[in-house]
C-alpha positions as CSV (number, residue, x, y, z in Angstrom):
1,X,90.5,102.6,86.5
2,X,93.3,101.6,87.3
3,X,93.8,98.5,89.8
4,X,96.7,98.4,92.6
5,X,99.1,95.4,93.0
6,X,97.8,93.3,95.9
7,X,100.2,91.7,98.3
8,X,99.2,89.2,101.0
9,X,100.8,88.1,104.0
10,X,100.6,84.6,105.8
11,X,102.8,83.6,108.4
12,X,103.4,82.2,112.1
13,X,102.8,84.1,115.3
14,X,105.7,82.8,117.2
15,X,108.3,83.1,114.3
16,X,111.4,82.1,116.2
17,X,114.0,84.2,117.8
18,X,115.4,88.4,117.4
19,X,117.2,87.6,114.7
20,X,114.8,85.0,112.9
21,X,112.5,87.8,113.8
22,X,114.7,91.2,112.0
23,X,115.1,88.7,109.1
24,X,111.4,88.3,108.3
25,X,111.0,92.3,109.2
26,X,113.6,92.9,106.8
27,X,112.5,90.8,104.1
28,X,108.6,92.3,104.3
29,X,110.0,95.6,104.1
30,X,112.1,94.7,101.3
31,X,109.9,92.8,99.2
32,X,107.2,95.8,99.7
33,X,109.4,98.6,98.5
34,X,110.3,96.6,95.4
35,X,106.6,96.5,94.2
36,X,106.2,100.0,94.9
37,X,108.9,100.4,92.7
38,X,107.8,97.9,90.2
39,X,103.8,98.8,90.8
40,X,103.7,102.5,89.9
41,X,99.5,102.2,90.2
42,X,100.2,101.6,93.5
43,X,100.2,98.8,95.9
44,X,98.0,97.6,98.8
45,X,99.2,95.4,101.8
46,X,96.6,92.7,103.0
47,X,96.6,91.2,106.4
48,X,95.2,89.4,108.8
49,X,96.6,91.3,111.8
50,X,97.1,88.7,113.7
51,X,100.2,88.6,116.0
52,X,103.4,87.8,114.5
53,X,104.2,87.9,111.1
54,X,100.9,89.8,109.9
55,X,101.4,92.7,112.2
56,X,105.2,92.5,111.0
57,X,104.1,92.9,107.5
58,X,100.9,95.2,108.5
59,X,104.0,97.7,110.1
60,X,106.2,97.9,107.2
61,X,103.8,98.5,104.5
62,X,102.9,101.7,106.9
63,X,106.5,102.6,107.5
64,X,106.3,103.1,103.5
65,X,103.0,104.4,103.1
66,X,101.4,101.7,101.5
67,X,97.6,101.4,102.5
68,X,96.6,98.4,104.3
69,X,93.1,96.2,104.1
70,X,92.5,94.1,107.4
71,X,90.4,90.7,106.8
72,X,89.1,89.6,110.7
73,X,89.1,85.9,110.7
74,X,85.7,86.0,113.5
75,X,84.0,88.5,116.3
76,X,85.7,89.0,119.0
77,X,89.1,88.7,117.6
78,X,90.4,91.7,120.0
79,X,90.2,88.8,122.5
80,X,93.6,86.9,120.2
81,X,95.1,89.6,122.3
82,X,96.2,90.2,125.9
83,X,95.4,93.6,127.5
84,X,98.6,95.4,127.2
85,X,100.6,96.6,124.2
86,X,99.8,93.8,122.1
87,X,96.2,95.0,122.0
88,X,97.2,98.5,121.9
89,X,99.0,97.4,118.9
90,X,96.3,95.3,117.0
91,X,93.7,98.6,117.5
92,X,96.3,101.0,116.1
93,X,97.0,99.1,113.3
94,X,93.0,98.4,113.0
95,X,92.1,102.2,113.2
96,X,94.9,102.8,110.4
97,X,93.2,100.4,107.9
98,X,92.1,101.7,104.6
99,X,89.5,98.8,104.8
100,X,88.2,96.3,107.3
101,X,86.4,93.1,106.3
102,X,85.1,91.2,108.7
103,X,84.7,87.8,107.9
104,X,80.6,86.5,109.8
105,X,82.5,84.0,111.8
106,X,81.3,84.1,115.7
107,X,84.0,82.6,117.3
108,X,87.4,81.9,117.1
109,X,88.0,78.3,115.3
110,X,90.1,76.7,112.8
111,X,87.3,77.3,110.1
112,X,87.4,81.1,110.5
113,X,91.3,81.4,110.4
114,X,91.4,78.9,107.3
115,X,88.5,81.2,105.4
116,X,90.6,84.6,106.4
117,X,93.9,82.8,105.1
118,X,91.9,81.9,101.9
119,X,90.4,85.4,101.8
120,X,93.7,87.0,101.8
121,X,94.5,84.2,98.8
122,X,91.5,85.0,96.7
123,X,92.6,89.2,97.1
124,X,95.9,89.0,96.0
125,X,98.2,89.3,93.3
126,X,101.3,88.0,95.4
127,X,101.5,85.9,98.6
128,X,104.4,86.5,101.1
129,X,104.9,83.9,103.2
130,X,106.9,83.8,106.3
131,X,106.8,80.5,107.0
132,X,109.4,77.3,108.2
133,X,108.0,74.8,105.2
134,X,106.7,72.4,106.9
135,X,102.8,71.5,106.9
136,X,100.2,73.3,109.1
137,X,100.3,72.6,113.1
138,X,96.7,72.9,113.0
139,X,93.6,73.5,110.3
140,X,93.9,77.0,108.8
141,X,97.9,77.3,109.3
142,X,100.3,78.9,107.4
143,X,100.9,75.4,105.4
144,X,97.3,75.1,104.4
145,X,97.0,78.5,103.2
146,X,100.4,77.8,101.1
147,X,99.1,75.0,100.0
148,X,96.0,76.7,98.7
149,X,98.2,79.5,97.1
150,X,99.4,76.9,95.0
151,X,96.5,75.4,93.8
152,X,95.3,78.6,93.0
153,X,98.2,79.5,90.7
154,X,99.1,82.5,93.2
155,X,102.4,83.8,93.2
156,X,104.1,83.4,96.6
157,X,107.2,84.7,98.0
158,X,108.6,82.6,101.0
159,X,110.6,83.8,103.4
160,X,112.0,80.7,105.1
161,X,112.5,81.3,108.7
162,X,114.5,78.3,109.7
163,X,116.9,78.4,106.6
164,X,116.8,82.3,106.1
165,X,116.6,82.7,102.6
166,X,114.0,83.6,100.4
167,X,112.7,82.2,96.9
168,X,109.5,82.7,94.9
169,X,107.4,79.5,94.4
């Protein structure tokens, strides 16, 4: 059998302004239709769904018709959501998952989002990461799960959203 090329997404929820925002859209869409060109057993997107850059990335991959597996950091994470569109848009992308897996975390906590980051590590053949460099604002960031990327030996594709350029590390 064989097995699709995995590609993970990590990144911030507040990712800057419009155009820091169409840069990082860009580049997920980008990178994804290169490995569907490069991948011809096919590719699957991985995601947290959080808001922000995993819903980005969770958006393109559909846009091409990649399939998408969900990893839920803890219960309840609906509740990461205000009523509105942004919870409209979390349970649309939910229900168009190929695969949920919902991680046995309760509650929200620093501990669930660093297990879902690692999660997504652990799954993946390539790691994009839209991310500024620096280290993790708080336990379970985008830093730490870069930083366990690398000790992993993961590929990882960064797509700097202060500078705007993007390099494989």
């Amino acid at each position: 059998m064989v097995k699709p090329y995995r590609i993970a997404v990590t990144g911030h929820r507040n990712l800057g302004d419009e155009p820091t925002v169409q840069f990082v859209t860009q580049a997920f869409h980008d990178i994804l239709a290169q490995a569907q060109r490069e991948y011809t057993e096919g590719v699957v997107a991985l995601s947290g769904l959080a808001e922000g850059a995993d819903t980005l990335f969770a958006e393109a991959a559909l846009e091409l018709g990649i399939p998408i597996e969900a990893v839920i950091a803890y219960q309840g994470f609906i509740e990461d959501f205000p009523p509105g569109p942004a919870r409209e848009r979390y349970q649309n992308l939910l229900a168009k998952c190929q695969f949920v897996h919902q991680l046995p975390y309760r509650e929200r906590s620093d501990e669930a989002y660093l297990a879902a980051g690692h999660w997504l590590v652990d799954h993946c053949d390539l790691l994009v990461a839209a991310w500024n460099g620096e280290s993790a604002a708080g336990k379970g960031g985008t830093g730490d799960v870069v930083l366990y990327a690398l000790q992993k030996g993961r590929l990882i594709e960064h797509i700097h959203t202060i500078e705007h350029i993007i390099r494989r590390i």
